[in-house]
C-alpha positions in Angstrom: 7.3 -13.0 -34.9 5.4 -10.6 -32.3 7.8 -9.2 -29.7 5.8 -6.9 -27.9 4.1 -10.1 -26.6 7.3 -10.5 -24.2 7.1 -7.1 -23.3 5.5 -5.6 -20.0 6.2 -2.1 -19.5 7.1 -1.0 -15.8 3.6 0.5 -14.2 3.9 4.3 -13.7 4.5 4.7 -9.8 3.1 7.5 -7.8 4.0 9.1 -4.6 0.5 8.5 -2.7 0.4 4.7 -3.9 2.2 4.4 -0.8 0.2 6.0 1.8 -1.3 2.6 2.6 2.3 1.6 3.7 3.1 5.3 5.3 -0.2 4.2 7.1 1.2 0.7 7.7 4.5 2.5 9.3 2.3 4.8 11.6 1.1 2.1 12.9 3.3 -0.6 13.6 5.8 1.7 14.6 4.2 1.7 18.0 3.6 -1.8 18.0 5.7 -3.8 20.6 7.8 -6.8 19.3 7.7 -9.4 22.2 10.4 -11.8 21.6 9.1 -15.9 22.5 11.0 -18.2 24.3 12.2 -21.5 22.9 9.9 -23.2 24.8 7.0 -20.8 23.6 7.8 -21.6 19.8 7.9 -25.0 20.6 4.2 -25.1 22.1 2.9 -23.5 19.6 4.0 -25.7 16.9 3.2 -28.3 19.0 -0.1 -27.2 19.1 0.0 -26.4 14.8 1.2 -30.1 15.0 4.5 -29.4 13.5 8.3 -29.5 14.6 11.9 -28.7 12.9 11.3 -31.3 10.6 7.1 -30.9 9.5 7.8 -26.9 9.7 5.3 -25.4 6.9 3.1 -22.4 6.0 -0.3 -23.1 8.2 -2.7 -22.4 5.9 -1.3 -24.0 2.8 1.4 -26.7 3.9 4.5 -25.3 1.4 7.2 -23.8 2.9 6.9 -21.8 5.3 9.4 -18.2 5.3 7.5 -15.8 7.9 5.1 -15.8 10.7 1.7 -13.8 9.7 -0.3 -12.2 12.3 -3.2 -14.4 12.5 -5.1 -11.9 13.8 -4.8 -8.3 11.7 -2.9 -5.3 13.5 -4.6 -2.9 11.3 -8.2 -2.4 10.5 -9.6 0.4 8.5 -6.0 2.3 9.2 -6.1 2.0 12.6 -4.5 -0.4 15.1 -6.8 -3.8 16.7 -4.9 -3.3 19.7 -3.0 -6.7 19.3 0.8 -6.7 19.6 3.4 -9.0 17.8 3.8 -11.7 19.8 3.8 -15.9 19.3 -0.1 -16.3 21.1 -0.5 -14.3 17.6 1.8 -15.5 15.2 1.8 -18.8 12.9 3.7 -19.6 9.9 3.1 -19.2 6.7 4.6 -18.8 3.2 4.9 -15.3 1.8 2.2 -16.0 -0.5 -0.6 -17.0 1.8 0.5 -13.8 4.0 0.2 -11.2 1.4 -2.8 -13.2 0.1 -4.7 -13.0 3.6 -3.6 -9.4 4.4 -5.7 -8.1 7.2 -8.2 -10.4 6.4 -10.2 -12.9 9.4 -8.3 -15.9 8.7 -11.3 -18.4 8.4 -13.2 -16.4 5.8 -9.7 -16.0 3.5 -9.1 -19.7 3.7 -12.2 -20.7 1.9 -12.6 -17.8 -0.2 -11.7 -17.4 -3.7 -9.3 -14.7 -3.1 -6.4 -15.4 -5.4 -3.7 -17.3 -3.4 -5.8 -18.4 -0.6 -5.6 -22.1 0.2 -8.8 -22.8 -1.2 -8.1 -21.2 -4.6 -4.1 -22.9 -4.5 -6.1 -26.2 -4.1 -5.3 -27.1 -0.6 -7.0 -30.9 0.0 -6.7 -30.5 3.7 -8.2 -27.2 4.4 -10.5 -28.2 7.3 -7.7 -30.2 9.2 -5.5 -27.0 9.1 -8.3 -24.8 10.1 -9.3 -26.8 12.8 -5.5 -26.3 14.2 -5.6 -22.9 13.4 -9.1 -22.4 15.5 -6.9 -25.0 18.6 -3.9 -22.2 18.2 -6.0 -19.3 18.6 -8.4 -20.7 21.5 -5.4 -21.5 23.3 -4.1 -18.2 24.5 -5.7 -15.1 24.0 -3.2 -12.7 23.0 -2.4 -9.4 24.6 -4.6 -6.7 23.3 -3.6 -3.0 23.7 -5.9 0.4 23.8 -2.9 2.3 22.8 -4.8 5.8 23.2 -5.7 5.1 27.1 -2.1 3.6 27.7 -0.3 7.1 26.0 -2.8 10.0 27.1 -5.3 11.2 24.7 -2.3 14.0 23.2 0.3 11.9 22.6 -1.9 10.0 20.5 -3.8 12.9 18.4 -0.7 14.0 18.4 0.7 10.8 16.4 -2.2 11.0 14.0 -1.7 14.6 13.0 1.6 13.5 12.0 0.5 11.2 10.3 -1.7 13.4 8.1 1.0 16.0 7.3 2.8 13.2 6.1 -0.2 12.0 4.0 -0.9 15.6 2.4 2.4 16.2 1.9 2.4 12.9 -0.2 -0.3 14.5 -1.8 0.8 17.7 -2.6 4.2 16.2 -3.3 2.0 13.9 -6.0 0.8 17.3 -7.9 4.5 18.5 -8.5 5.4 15.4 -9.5 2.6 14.7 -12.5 3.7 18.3 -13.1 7.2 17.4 -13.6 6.4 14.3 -15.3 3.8 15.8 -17.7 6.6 18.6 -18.6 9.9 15.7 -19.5 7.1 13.3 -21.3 6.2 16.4 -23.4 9.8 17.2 -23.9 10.7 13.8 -24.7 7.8 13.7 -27.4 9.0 16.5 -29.1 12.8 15.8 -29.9 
């Protein structure tokens, strides 16, 4: 019998495989949280066409665990402008909202991205698109220039942070291969 088939070795992690999420951090750090009203929730879901007891992911129809920014905060590692808020929230399943990422919604949908609800086999796609598109034509969410709002300073001056913190990811990435090439070869040799 073959064992190693039920084997799957942990993948070797490294220290700047994460600055996508330092970048992430960066940038909805400064992101305001605006907290809806019950009567807000309930008008959007009216409008989603669901209540406490139809609740489900928008895009797919399973359960639904989070709300997903239908419209990305970050775009090529920089913020859209758009806050977290309910004109720019909908739920979804975990799934479909690490499937979608900071993709446009409408394109992901029908694409053959894996976990998208065209891929998962979704027979009611253009129904929950066509809410989607009501949702998002209904109230256009707040959209922030950040840099204008904080002064030109405060905001290079968040970016340089940022990019100490990326290079010393980076050089913190050399010592570690270094450290990790010395125990391996170590280890090899016992």
């Amino acid at each position: 019998m073959e064992y190693l088939t039920l084997f799957k070795m942990p993948k070797a992690m490294k220290i700047t495989g994460r600055s996508s999420s330092i970048t992430n951090s960066f940038i909805n750090s400064i992101i305001p949280v605006i907290e809806p009203t019950n009567d807000e929730v309930k008008h959007a879901l009216d409008i989603l066409e669901m209540d406490h007891y139809s609740f489900q992911c928008s895009y797919c129809g399973t359960v639904a665990t989070e709300w997903d920014h239908l419209r990305p905060l970050v775009m090529n590692k920089k913020p859209t402008g758009y806050v977290s808020e309910i004109h720019n929230l909908v739920p979804a399943c975990g799934k479909c909202n690490q499937s979608k990422g900071n993709k446009d919604w409408r394109v992901w949908m029908i694409s053959d991205a894996a976990l998208s609800p065209k891929t998962k086999g979704v027979s009611d796609i253009q129904k929950r698109m066509e809410r989607l598109e009501r949702y998002e034509n209904n109230e256009v969410p707040t959209k922030v220039d950040f840099e204008s709002l904080v002064g030109k300073e405060k905001w290079e001056q968040h970016w340089k942070n940022w990019e100490v913190v990326q290079e010393t990811m980076r050089n913190a990435q050399v010592l570690a291969t270094e450290i990790n090439e010395t125990v391996a070869k170590s280890y090899t040799q016992l």
